[in-house]
C-alpha positions in Angstrom: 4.2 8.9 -1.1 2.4 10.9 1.4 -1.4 10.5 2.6 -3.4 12.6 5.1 -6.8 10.8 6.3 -9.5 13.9 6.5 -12.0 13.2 8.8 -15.6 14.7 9.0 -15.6 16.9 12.5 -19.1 18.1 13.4 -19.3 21.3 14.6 -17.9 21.4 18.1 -16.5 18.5 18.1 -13.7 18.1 20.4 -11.6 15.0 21.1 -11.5 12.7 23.9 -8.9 10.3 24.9 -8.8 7.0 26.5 -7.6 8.5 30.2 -7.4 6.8 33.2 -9.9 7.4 35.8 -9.1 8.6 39.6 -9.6 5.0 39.9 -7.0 4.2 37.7 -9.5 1.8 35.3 -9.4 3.0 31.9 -13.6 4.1 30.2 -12.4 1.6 27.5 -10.8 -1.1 28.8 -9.9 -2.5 25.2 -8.3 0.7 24.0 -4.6 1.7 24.8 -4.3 4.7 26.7 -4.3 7.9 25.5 -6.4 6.4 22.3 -9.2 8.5 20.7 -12.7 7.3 21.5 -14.5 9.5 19.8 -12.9 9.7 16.2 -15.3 11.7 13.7 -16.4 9.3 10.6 -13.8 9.0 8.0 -14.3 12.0 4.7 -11.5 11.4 2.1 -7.9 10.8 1.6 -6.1 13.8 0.6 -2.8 13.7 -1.4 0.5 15.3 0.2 2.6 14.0 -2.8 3.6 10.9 -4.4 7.5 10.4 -3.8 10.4 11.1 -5.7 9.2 8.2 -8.2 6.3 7.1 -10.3 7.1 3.6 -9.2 5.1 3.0 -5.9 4.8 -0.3 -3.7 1.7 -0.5 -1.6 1.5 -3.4 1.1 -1.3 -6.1 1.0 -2.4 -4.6 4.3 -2.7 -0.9 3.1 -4.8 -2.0 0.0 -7.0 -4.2 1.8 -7.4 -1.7 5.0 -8.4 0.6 1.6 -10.1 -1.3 -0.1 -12.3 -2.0 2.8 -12.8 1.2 3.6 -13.5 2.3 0.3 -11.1 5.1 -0.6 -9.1 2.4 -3.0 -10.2 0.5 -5.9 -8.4 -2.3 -8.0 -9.8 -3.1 -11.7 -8.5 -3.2 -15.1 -4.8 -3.6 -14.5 -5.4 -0.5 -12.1 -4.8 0.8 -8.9 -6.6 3.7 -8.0 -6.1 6.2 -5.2 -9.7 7.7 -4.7 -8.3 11.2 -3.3 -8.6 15.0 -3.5 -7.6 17.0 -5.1 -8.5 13.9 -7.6 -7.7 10.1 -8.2 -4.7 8.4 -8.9 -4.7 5.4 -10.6 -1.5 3.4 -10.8 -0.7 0.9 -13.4 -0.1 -2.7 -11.5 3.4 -4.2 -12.8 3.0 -6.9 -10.1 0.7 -8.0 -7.7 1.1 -10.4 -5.2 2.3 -13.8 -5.7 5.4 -16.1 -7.0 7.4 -15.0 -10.1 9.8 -16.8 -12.2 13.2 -14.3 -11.8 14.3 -16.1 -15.4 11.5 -15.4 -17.7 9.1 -13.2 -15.4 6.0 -15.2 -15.5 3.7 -14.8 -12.6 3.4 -18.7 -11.4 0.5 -20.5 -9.9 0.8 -20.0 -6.2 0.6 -22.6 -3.6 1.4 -22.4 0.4 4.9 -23.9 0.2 6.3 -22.9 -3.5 6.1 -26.4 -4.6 4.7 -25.1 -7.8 7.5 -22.7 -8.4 10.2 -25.0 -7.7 8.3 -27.7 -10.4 8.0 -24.8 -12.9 11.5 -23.6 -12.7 12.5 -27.1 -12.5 11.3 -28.0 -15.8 11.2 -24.5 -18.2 14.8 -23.1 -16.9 16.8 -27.1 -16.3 20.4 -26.7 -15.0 20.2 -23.4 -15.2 21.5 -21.3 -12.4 19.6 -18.0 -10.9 19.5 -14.4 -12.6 19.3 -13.3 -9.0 21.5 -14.1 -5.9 19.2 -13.1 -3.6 16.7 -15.6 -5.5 18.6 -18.7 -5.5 16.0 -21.3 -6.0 15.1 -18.8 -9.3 11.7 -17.7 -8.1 11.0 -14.4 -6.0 7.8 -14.0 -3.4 6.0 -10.8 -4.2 3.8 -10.0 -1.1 2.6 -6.5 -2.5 1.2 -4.4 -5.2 4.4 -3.3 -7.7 3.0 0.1 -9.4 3.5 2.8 -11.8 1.8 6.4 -12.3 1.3 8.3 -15.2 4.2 10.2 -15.5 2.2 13.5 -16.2 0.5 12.8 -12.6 3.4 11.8 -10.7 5.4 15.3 -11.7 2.4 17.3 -10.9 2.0 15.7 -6.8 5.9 14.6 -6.8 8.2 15.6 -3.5 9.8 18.7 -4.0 13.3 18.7 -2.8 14.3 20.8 0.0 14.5 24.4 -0.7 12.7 23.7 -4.5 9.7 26.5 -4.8 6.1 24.6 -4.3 4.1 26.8 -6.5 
């Protein structure tokens, strides 16, 4: 998937950059160098394309940095991109959390898995791991698993390399 931030430039707006003084002190002492001090507000979040799959994986620190700056929304069982040219809105297979790699359930969550362990403990006894890489028979999910429509992911999907865009 590919997202461009659009910002709203005012007329004449030009950039400036966190540049050291002859002095060699920075204007913004908190800023790196070379760091944009004037950024024009946020507009919208424009669509590039949405991968070479439908299934999409978004980090708990991209949805809450989007949720919290409103161009993301999460409701219904849904995800949704609010973008131009117009929303996407992603069915959530998983969210974050602690699953049960036997029978799929999404387990109560605690800080150290104890609840896991107990639940896998008593439903799937003696029983050894569907996954290797998930020996103790629970998985850590730490972001959003997805799906789009697959109508909307073949209209704003990658376009392999030499493949005509129009």
């Amino acid at each position: 998937m590919k997202l461009k931030r659009i910002y709203n430039r005012p007329e004449g707006w030009e950039k400036q950059h966190n540049r050291r003084k002859p002095d060699g002190t920075l204007p913004e002492p908190g800023k790196p160098e070379g760091a944009v001090l004037n950024v024009p507000p946020f507009d919208h979040v424009e669509i590039i394309h949405t991968g070479t799959s439908a299934e999409q994986n978004f980090s708990s620190g991209l949805v809450g940095a989007a949720l919290a700056e409103g161009w993301m929304s999460i409701g219904q069982g849904k995800l949704t991109l609010h973008a131009k040219p117009e929303d996407l809105a992603y069915d959530i297979l998983r969210s974050p959390g602690r699953y049960c790699c036997h029978c799929k359930e999404k387990l109560q969550d605690d800080a150290t898995g104890e609840l896991a362990r107990a639940h896998v403990a008593l439903a799937h006894a003696g029983k050894a791991s569907p996954h290797a890489s998930n020996p103790a028979g629970y998985e850590m999910v730490n972001g959003y698993e997805c799906k789009l429509d697959p109508k909307l992911h073949k209209k704003y999907a990658a376009k392999p390399i030499g493949a005509s865009h129009g």
